[in-house]
LUMKEPA-480469 format. One record per residue (C-alpha): x, y, z. Coordinates in steps of 0.1 Angstrom, whole numbers, plus 5000, padded with zeros to 4 digits. Layout:
N
XYZ
...
REM end
This chain:
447
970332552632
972532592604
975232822599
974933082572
978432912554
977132562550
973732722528
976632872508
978432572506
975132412498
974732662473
977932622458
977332252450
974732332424
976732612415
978932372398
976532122387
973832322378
975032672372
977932582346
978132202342
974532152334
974032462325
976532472294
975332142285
971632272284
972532522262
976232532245
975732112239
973232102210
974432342191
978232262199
978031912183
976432012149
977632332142
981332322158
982131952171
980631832133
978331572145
975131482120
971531582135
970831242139
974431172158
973731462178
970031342189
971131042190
973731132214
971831322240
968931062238
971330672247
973930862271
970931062295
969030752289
971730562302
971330742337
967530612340
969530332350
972430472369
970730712392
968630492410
971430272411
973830552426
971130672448
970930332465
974830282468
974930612484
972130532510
974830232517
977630422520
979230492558
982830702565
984330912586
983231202560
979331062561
976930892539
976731122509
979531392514
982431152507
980931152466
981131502465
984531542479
986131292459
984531312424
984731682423
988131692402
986831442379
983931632369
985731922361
988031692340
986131502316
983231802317
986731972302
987431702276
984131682263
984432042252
987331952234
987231882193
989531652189
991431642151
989531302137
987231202113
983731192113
983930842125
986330902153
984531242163
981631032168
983430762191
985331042211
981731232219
980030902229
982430822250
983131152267
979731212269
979030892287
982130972314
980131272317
977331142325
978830882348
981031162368
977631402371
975331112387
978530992408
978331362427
974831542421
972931232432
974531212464
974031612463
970531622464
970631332485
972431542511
969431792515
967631502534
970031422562
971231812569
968031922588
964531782604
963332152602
960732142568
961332522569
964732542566
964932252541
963132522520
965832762527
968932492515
966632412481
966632832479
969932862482
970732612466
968332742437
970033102439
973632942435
972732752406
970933052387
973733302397
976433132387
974333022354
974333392352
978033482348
978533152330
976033282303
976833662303
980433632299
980933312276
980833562243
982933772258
985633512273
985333372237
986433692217
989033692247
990533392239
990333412202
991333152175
988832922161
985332832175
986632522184
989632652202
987732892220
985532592237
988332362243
989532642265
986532752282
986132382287
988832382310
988532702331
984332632339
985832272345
988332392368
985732612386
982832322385
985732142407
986332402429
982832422437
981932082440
984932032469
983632282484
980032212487
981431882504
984232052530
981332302540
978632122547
977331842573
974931562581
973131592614
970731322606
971630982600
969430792580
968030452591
969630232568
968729912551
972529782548
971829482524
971729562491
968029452480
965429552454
962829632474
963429982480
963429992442
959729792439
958630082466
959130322444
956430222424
953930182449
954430612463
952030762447
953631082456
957530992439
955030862408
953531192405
956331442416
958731252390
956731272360
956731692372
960531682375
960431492338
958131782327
960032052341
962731952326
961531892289
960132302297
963632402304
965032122281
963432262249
964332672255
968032602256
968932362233
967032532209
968132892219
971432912197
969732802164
966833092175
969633342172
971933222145
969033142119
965833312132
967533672141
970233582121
973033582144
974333792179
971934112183
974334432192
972434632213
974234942224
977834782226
975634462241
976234142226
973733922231
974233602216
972233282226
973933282261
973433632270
969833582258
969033282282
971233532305
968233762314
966133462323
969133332349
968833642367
965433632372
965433282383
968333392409
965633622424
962933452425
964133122436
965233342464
961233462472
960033092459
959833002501
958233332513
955433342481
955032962495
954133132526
952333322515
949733172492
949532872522
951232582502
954032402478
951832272457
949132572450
952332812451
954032522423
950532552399
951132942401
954232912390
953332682358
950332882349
952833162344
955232922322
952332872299
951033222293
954533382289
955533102264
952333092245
952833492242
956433452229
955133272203
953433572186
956033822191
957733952154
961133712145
963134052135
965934162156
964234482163
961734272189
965034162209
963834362239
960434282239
961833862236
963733932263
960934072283
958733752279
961633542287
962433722319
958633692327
958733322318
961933312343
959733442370
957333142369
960832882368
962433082398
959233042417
959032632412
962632552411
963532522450
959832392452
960932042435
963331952455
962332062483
958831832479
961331532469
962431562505
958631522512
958831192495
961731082507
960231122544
956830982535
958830652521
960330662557
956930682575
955730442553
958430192547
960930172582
964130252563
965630552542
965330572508
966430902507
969330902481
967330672457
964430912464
966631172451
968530992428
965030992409
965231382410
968431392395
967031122366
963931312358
966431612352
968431402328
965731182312
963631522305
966731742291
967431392270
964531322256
963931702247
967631782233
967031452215
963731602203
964831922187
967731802171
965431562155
962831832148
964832072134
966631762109
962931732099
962332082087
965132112070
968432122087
971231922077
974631932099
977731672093
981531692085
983131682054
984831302054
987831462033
988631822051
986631762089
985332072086
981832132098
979232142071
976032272079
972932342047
969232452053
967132292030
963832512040
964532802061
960932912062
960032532080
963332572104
962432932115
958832822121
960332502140
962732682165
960033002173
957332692183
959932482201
961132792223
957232882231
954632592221
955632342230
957032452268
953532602270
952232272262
954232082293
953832372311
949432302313
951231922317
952831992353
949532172365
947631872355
949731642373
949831902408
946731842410
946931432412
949431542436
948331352468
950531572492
949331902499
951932022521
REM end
């Protein structure tokens, strides 16, 4: 039985990964390059799309070094430990605009973005790896995905809520303000990383294939189960991928900048803020309502049936300010549905991972997970990639000025962009959102 401290050290892993690395990148990223950093759309999309892209490769790759991997601090801990203080680093840099043209802004993102990438496979990979090897007991595997689920949206909560205010704090330009920030959330991302690995252990240890061979990799796609459960991870994260890269152009040019609601700021953080909170709670309930309605996978379907209603209603709520409360109603609704699945994934990748066991003789379990961690990026690429490319289409043009390097951004037909961001934020997640439920039910395990 585990000790109360190693689920908050658990916790405090995605924390760091997910509650302000991931999280800031989600959000902050898209609309950091074009209208601060002074990237082009197409850089921008292009961007996001090669470097997440570049992990479809990487992860499975990390995952199956990691299975490999044996010292005195484990099989998956030692990643965490030891790449926690460059993730804060270059997750630091990459906030930082740098005083070059627009060709050398573009070289400095790629290959930031890229280390970034790199640094956040190296240690959340071996993360969700270590879910698999900390406890036999199903149950309480669903109480380390909840935790870990809670950590991530509460800290995504104060990250969120405080950046506008942290930004008037620090003052000076935009660009100032997000080279500093970069450093204290990448100082904190650090903190939590190493501790996630001092904290926690691994009671199991997993029957290992110790030559390197592609098998485990041709396995893969012959589980119908990893088949099925990655395409959801892919989904769910093109749901969440689309709502918060697109959520800072829904306030700057649909409500036409930060709503002030009773000495309230709520910029595009604070907005996606609400939704945080409620995905903090509810990831906390996600294992009793599991319970309660008998299984993962009917308890999952709930959960995306109440993605696609919320979203599809969001879509016909009024784009004037004076509606903020009733957005932020549906999007606290919507949160409830996310809250519900989000410990749910990973908690049925553990599933997998002890299916390929059963099925196979030898772990997979970090490239099992690995795949987790891929969807994640391969959705929230593809997406940010999406609506940077969208929103060029409609109208929006972003770039800097090859004389000054000052950020240059013109709308070319505001109706078409407004239109563009309010379906992006509520079609189209409905639209993956029937998706996932369609692929639950192909589901073959009905734990």
């Amino acid at each position: 039985m585990a000790r109360l401290s190693e689920k908050i050290g658990y916790a405090l892993g995605d924390a760091a990964a997910g509650g302000i690395t991931w999280k800031v990148m989600s959000i902050a990223f898209p609309l950091f390059f074009t209208n601060i950093f002074g990237l082009t759309v197409a850089d921008a999309a292009t961007l996001m799309l090669v470097a997440r892209l570049f992990d479809v490769v990487t992860d499975p790759l990390m995952g199956a070094i990691a299975d490999r991997t044996q010292s005195r601090w484990g099989t998956y801990r030692p990643w965490i430990i030891f790449g926690a203080i460059p993730l804060g680093v270059i997750f630091a840099l990459l906030l930082y605009t740098p005083d070059l043209g627009p060709a050398g802004k573009r070289i400095y993102a790629y290959s930031m973005y890229l280390l970034m990438m790199v640094a956040y496979t190296a240690v959340n990979v071996p993360y969700g790896s270590l879910l698999g090897v900390m406890t036999p007991d199903d149950n309480e595997k669903n109480e380390f995905s909840s935790f870990r689920m809670v950590g991530a949206y509460a800290m995504g909560f104060i990250t969120l809520l405080s950046f506008p205010y942290l930004q008037k704090l620090v003052g000076g330009t935009p660009a100032h303000q997000y080279a500093v920030l970069g450093a204290i959330l990448g100082g904190l991302a650090a903190l939590g990383t190493l501790a996630c690995g001092l904290l926690t252990k691994e009671r199991l240890k997993p029957v290992r294939a110790e030559k390197f061979s592609f098998k485990p990799f041709a396995d893969l796609f012959r589980n119908k189960p990893w088949i099925y459960l990655t395409l959801v991870g892919v989904c769910t994260n093109f749901f969440n991928g689309f709502r918060y890269a697109v959520a800072g152009y829904l306030l700057e040019y649909c409500l036409h900048g930060d709503v002030t609601v009773s000495g309230l700021i709520i910029n595009y953080t604070v907005f996606m803020t609400f939704g945080e909170v409620t995905c903090m709670i509810f990831g906390g309930i996600s294992p009793a309502f599991t319970r309660w309605v008998g299984s993962k996978h009917r308890a999952f379907s709930i959960a995306a049936l109440i993605c696609a209603v919320t979203s599809i209603l969001f879509f016909f709520i009024p784009m004037d300010p004076k509606f903020i409360w009733l957005m932020v109603a549906m999007v606290i609704l919507t949160s409830v549905g996310i809250g519900l699945y989000s410990p749910l994934l990973w908690s049925m990748y553990a599933d997998v991972a002890d299916y390929a066991t059963e099925k196979n003789g030898t772990s997979s379990t970090g490239l099992i997970f690995s795949s987790g961690t891929m969807a994640q990026k391969f959705g929230s690429a593809i997406s940010g990639a999406l609506v940077a490319t969208f929103l060029g289409l409609a109208g929006f043009i972003s770039g800097s000025d090859p004389v000054t390097g000052q950020t240059v951004v013109t709308i070319t037909n505001e109706p078409a962009v407004q239109k563009m961001i309010w379906s992006i934020f509520s079609i189209f997640p409905a639209a993956i959102a029937f998706i996932i439920m369609l692929l639950l039910r192909l589901y073959p395990i009905k734990k």
